[in-house]
C-alpha positions in Angstrom: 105.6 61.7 142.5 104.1 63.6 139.7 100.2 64.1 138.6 101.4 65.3 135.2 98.2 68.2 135.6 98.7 71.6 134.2 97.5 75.1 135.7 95.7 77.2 133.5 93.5 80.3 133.0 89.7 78.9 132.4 88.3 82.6 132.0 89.2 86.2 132.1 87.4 89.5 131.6 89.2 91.7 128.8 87.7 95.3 129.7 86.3 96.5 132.8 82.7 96.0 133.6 79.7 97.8 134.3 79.2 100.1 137.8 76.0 98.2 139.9 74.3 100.0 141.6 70.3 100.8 142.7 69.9 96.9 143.4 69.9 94.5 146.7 68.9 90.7 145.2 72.4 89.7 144.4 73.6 89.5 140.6 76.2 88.9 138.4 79.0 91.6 138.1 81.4 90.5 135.6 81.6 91.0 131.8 78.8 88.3 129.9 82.4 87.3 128.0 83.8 86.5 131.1 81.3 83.2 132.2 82.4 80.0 131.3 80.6 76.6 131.3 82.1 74.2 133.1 81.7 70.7 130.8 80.4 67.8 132.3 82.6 66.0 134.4 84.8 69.0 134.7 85.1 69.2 138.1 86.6 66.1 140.0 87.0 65.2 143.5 90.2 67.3 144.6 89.9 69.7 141.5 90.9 73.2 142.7 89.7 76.6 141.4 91.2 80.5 142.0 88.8 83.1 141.3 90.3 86.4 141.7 88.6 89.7 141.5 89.4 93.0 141.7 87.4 96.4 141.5 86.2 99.5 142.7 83.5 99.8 146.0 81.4 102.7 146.6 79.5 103.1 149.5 77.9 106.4 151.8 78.8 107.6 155.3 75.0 107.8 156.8 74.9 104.2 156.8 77.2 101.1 156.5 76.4 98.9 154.3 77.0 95.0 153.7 78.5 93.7 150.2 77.8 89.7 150.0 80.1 88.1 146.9 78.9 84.8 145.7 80.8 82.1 143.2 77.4 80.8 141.2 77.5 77.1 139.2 74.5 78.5 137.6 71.8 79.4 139.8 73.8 78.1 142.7 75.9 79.4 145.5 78.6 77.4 145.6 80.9 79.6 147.6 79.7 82.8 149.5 81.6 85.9 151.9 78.6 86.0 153.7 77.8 90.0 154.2 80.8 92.1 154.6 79.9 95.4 156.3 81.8 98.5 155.2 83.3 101.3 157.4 81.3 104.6 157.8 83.2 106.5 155.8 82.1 107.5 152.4 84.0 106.3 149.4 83.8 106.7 145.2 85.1 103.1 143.5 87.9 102.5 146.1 89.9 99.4 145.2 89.3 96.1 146.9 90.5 92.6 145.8 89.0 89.2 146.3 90.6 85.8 146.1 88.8 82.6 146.8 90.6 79.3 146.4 88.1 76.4 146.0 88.4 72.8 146.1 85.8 70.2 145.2 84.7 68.1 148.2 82.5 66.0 146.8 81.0 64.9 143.1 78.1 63.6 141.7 74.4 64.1 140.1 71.5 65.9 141.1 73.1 68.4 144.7 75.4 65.7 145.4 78.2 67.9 144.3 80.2 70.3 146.3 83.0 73.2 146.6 84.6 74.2 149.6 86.3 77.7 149.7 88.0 80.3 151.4 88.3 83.7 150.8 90.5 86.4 151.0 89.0 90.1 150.7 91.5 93.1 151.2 90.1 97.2 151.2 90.5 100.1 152.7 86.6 100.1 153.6 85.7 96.9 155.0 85.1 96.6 158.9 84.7 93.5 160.9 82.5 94.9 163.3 81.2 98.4 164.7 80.7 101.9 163.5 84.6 102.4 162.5 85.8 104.8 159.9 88.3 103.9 157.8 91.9 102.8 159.2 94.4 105.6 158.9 97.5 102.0 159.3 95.9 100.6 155.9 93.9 98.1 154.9 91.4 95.5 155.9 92.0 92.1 155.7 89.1 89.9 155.9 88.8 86.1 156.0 85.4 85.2 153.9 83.9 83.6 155.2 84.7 84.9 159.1 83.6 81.4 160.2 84.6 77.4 159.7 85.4 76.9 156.2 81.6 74.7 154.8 80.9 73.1 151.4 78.6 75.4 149.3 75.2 74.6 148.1 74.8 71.2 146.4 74.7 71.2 142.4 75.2 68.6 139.5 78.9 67.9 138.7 77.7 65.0 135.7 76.0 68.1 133.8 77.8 71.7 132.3 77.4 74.0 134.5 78.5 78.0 134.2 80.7 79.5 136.5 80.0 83.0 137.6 80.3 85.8 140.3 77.6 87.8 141.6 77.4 90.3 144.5 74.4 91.6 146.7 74.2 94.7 148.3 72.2 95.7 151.3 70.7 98.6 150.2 69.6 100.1 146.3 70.9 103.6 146.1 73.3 105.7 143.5 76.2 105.6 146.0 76.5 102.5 146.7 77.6 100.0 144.0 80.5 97.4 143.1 82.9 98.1 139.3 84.7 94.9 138.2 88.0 95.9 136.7 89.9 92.3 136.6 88.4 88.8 136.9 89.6 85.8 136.2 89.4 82.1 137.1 92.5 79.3 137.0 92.2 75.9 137.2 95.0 75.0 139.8 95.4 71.0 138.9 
């Protein structure tokens, strides 16, 4: 039976973004243009989201680092990677992509409201585990998180709330950093 609901682009970045680096706290990393603010109501129990992101990584061979990407309703995490460790090899703004498919789980005022998401994170320099170099068959594949799929951090579904994507890194340095080149969000029902 049909739901007569329509699939559409909510947001999109037009131009590539800034190159983040010397930083740890995590931040937003797209384009300002690119937030959008969710109207009140907006998201409804079942509603499903697609972020997708796509950029450049760079990272040093002394140490491996940890990249930690986080969909924000505001201040809030709704959906996180937890920290993904990189391999030891050293790399300038190698490509990774990052889809996360979301689905509100629960609705309401004050934290009642909640996302559930999984993500999928693909790269030649991520690493589940260990001291490993890069993979000479390809690369990575990375569930995100790497454990049972749990609603994010509670938030206000009654109010506006703006939709962003920010990413942590482990340590503050030159060499390592995250460039968005394409970001954008779709609204899957």
């Amino acid at each position: 039976m049909s739901l007569q609901t329509w699939q559409e682009t909510i947001t999109s970045q037009v131009a590539s973004g800034t190159l983040f680096n010397t930083y740890t706290t995590a931040k937003s990393v797209i384009n300002p243009t690119a937030l959008v603010s969710l109207p009140p109501n907006y998201l409804v129990l079942g509603k499903q989201l697609r972020v997708k992101v796509s950029g450049g990584i760079s990272n040093v061979v002394t140490s491996q680092r940890t990249f930690t990407f986080q969909v924000m309703l505001g201040t809030v995490v709704a959906h996180t990677s937890g920290a993904i460790t990189t391999t030891t090899t050293a790399h300038t703004l190698i490509p990774f992509d990052y889809t996360v498919d979301l689905r509100v789980s629960a609705v309401g005022s004050g934290t009642s409201a909640t996302l559930i998401g999984q993500g999928v994170l693909v790269g030649q320099m991520w690493v589940y585990s260990g001291a490993t170099a890069d993979s000479v068959l390809g690369n990575a594949t990375i569930l995100c998180p790497n454990t049972a799929p749990a609603a994010g951090t509670g938030f206000d579904s009654t109010i506006a709330n703006v939709l962003d994507f920010w990413v942590g890194l482990s340590a503050s340095e030159a060499t390592t950093g995250i460039q968005i080149y394409q970001y954008y969000v779709e609204a899957l029902n």
